[in-house]
C-alpha positions, 0 to 999 in steps of 0.5 A: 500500500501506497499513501500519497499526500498532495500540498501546495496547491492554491489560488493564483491569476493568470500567468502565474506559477504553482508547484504541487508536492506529491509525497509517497509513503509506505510500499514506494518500492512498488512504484513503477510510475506516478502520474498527476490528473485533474477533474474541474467541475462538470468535467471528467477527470483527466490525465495531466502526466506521468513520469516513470520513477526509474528513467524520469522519462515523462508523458504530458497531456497536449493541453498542458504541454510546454506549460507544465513540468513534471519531476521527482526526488527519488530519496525524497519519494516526492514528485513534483508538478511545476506549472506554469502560465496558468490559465483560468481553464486550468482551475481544477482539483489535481489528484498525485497517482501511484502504479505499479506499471512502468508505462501507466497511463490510463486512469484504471492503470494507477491503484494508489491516488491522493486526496486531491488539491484545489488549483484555482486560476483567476483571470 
């Protein structure tokens, strides 16, 4: 088992900057991939990226691409979420995920997910 904790979140106008933390705990040896996805309201949630723990090779979404960064400290067993000009549309709870597969990418792909924080962009 997997606990994740998300923090950092938070409000912010547009153009601006956030980092989200994600920290793992418990079984992080199981890790194979974690990934960042975001749901706003009356929308489905979707996937924002996902970096691969041993190779840092990362995936981001066409909408947030160029904008947003993902990394992590493997002797922190933290991942990060840089973003960057922020735009109201961004506006969202972001969820940290954990998996066991190298290359998750789909939803159903990752078992562990944190409690989710609420990014707001305002214009």
């Amino acid at each position: 088992q997997v606990q994740l904790v998300e923090s950092g979140g938070g409000l912010v106008q547009a153009g601006g900057s956030l980092r989200l933390s994600c920290a793992a705990s418990g079984r992080t040896f199981s890790l194979g991939a974690m990934g960042w996805f975001r749901q706003a309201p009356g929308k489905e949630r979707e996937i924002v990226g996902t970096i691969r723990w041993r190779t840092s090779s990362t995936y981001y979404a066409d909408s947030v691409k160029g904008r947003f960064t993902i990394s992590r400290d493997n002797a922190k067993s933290t991942v990060y979420l840089q973003m960057n000009s922020l735009k109201p549309e961004d506006t969202a709870v972001y969820y940290c995920a954990g998996s066991t597969y190298f290359y998750a990418r789909a939803t159903n792909d990752f078992g562990s997910w944190g409690q989710g924080i609420q990014v707001t962009v305002s214009s």
